[in-house]
C-alpha positions in Angstrom: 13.4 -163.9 -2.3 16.1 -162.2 -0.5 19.3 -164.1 0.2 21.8 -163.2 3.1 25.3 -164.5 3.0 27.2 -164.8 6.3 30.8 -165.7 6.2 31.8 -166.9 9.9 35.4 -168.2 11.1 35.1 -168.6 14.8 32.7 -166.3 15.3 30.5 -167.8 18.1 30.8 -165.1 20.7 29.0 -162.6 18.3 26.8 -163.9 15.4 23.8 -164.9 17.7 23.0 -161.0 18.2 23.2 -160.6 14.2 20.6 -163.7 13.4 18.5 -162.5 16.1 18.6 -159.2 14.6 17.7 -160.6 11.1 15.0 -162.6 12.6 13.1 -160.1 14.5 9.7 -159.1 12.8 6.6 -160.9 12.4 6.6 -163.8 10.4 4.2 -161.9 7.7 7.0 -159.2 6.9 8.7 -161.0 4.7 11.2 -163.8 5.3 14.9 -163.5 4.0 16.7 -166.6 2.8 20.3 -166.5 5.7 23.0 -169.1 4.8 25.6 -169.1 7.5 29.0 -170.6 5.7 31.4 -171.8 8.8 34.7 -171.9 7.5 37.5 -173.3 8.9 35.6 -172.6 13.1 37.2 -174.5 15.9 34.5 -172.4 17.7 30.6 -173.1 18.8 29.3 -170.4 16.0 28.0 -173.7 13.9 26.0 -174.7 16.7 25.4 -171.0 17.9 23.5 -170.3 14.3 22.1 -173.5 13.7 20.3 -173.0 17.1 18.4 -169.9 15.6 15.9 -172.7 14.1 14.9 -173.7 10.4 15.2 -170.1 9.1 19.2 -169.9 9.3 20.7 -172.9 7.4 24.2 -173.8 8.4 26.6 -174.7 5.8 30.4 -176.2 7.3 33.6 -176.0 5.0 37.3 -176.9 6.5 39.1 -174.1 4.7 39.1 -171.1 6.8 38.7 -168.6 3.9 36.5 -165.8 3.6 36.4 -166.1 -0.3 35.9 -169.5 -0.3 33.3 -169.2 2.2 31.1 -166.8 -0.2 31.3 -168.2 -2.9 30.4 -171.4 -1.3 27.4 -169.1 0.3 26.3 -168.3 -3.5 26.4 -171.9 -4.5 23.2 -172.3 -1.4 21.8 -168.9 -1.5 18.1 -169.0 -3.5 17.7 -165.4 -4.6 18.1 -161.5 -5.0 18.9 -159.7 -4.1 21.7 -160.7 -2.5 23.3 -159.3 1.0 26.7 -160.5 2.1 27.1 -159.7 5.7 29.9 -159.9 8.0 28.6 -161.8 11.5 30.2 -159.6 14.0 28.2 -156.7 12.7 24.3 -156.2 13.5 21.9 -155.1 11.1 17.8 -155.6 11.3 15.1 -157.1 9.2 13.5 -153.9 8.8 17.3 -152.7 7.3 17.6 -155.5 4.8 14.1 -154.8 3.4 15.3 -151.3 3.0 18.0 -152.3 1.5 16.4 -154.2 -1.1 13.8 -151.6 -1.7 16.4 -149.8 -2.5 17.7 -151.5 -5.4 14.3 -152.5 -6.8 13.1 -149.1 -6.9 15.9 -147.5 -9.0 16.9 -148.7 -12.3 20.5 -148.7 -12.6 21.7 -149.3 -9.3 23.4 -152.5 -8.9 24.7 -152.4 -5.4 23.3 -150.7 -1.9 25.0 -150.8 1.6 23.5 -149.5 4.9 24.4 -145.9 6.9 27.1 -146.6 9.5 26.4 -146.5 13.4 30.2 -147.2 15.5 29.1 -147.1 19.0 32.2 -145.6 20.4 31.9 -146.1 24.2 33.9 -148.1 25.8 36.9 -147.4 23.5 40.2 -145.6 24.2 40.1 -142.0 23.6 42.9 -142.4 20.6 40.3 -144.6 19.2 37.6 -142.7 19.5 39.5 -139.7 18.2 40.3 -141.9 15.6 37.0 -142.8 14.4 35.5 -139.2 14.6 37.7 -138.2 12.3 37.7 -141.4 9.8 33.7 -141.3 9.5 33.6 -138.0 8.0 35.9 -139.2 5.0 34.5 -138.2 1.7 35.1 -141.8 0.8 34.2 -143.7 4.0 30.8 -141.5 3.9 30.6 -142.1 0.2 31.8 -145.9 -0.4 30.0 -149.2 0.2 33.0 -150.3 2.2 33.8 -150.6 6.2 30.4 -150.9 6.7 30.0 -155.1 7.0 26.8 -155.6 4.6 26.9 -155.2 0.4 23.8 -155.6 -1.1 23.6 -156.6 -5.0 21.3 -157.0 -7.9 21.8 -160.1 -9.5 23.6 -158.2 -12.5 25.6 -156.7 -9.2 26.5 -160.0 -8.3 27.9 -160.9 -11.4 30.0 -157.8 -11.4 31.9 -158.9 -8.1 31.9 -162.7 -8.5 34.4 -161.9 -11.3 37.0 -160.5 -8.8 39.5 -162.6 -7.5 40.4 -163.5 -4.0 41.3 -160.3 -2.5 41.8 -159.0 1.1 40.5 -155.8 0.7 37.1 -157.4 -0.7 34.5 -155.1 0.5 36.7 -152.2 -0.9 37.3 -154.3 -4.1 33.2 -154.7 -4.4 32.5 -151.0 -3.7 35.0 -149.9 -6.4 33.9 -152.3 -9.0 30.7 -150.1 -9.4 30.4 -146.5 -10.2 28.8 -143.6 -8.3 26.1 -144.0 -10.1 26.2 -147.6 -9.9 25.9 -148.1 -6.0 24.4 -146.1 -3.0 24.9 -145.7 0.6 21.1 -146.3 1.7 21.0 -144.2 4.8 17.2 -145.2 6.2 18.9 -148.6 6.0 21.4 -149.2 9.3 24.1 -151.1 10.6 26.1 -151.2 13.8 29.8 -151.5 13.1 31.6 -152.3 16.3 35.1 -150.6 16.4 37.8 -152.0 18.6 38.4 -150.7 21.8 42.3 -151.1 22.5 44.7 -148.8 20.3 46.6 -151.4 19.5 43.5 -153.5 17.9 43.0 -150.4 16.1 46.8 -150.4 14.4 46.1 -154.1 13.8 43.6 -153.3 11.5 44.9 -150.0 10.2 48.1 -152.1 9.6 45.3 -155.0 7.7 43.9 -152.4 5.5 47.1 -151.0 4.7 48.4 -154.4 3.6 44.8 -155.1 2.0 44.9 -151.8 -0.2 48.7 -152.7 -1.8 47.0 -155.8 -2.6 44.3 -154.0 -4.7 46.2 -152.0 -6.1 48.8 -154.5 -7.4 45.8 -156.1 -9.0 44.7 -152.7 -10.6 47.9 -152.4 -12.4 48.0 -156.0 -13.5 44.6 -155.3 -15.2 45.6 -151.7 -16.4 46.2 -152.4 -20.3 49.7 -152.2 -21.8 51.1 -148.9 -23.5 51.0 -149.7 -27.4 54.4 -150.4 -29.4 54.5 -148.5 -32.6 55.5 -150.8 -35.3 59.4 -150.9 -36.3 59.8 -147.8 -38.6 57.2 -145.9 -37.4 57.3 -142.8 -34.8 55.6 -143.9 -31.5 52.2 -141.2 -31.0 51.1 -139.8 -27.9 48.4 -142.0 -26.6 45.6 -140.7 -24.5 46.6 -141.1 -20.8 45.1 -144.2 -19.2 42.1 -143.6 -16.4 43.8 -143.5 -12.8 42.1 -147.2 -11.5 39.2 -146.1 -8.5 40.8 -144.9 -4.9 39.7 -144.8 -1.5 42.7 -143.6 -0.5 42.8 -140.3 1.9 45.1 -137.7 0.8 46.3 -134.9 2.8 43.8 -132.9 0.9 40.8 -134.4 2.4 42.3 -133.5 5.9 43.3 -130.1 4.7 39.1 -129.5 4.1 38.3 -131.7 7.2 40.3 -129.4 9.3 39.3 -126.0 7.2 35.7 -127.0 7.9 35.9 -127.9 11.7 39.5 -126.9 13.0 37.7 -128.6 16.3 39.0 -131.9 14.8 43.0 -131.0 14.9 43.9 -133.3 17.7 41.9 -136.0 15.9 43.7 -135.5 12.7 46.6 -135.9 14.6 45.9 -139.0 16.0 44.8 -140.5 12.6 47.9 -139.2 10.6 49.8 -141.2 13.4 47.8 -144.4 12.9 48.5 -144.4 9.3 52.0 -143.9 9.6 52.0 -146.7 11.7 50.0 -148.7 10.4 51.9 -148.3 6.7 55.1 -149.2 8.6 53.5 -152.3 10.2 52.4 -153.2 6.9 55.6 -153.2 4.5 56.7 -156.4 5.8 54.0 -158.3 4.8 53.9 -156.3 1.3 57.2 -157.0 0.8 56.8 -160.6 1.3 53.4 -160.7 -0.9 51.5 -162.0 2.2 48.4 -160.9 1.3 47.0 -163.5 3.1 47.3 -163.0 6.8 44.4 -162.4 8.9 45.3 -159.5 11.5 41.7 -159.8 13.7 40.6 -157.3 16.2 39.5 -159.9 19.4 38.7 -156.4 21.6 35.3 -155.5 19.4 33.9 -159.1 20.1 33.9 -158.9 23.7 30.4 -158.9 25.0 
């Protein structure tokens, strides 16, 4: 059976138009085990999901933490493979069982996530600019990340259960497997709604920038220690340790972005701007270690 994971923290205005997504179909299609962890809500979304009928079971914990709340969500989930999914997104029925075709159909993959729709309408031209330029990312088109919905293999699942609380933890799953390890399942969909307001979009810019330092602290914790030669003995050259796996844009990627459609310069404008700002926005918060402060976009939930 396939189990769906739905953290929610005050999320009532939007997850009734992801479980009614997930529970379209005929009953005879298969029916996916959904666990809907409330954590922390001072909101309606417990009452919002639990009205969706028998098929969505509603799990309540007072800590308003995403981590917490999955891992609570594995402890009630019955199978695999396993989809986490973010409830302000919207993906389909027909798009989980693609999903876990997917991974049942090719030996070796461990992890799956859905093609990216951002319905941009409605959003500020910066933003919009923004977003043209960000989906065409070697990374953002090749990661699992951004996208709201991981699907795992139960060996997959093992693989990210190990990680510890992180921010960053859909970029943290995606770069815990290798190319060869995960795939973006394009036939597969999901609708990612973007903020609408340039300053939501900072806020997030400004969330992933603090989320990546985060990550990357943690790499280096794990990279292994340079060996001591022993007193007496000349210190060799040792091989030079694997960089730890990036999403990070360089200016490289923009160089080729812009080489390929020079269409896209005011774009690229517009995003080198929102990551200077958002790196500024962020150093505070690095600084301090406050890896732990929600910055949420309100203006993609409206409606």
């Amino acid at each position: 059976m396939t189990s769906i994971v739905i953290p929610a923290h005050n999320e009532g205005r939007v997850i009734g138009r992801l479980l009614d997504a997930l529970l379209a179909g005929p009953p005879d299609s298969g029916q996916p085990d959904i666990v809907v962890v409330c954590n922390g809500c001072t909101d309606d979304t417990a009452a919002v999901a639990g009205a969706r009928g028998p098929r969505v079971r509603v799990v309540e914990i007072a800590t308003p933490s995403k981590h917490t709340a999955l891992r609570v969500g594995d402890e009630h989930a019955r199978g695999f493979p396993r989809l986490y999914v973010d409830a302000d997104v919207v993906v389909g029925a027909a798009d989980v069982r693609a999903l876990a075709g997917a991974l049942a159909d090719s030996p070796g993959l461990l992890a799956a996530a859905p093609g990216r729709d951002i319905p941009l309408a409605g959003c500020a031209w910066p933003v919009r600019a923004y977003y043209r330029v960000w989906q065409l990312l070697p990374a953002v088109r090749e990661g699992l990340f951004g996208r709201g919905v991981i699907a795992v293999t139960e060996p997959g699942h093992a693989r990210i259960a190990a990680l510890p609380p992180l921010m960053a933890d859909d970029l943290a799953a995606s770069l815990a497997f290798a190319p060869g390890e995960r795939r973006v399942v394009e036939t597969a969909r999901v609708v990612v709604h973007p903020p609408r307001t340039w300053g939501d979009l900072i806020r997030r810019r400004v969330r992933a920038a603090t989320s990546s330092a985060e990550l990357e602290r943690f790499q280096a914790q794990q990279a292994p220690a340079p060996a001591q030669a022993p007193p007496g003995r000349p210190v060799t050259a040792a091989p030079p340790t694997p960089a730890a796996p990036s999403a990070r844009t360089g200016t490289g990627d923009l160089r080729a972005l812009l080489r390929a459609r020079p269409r896209l310069l005011p774009g690229v404008v517009v995003f080198v701007v929102a990551a200077l700002a958002a790196r500024r926005g962020s150093r505070k918060a690095i600084r301090a270690g406050d890896f732990s402060t929600w910055l949420r976009d309100e203006s993609s939930r409206r409606g």
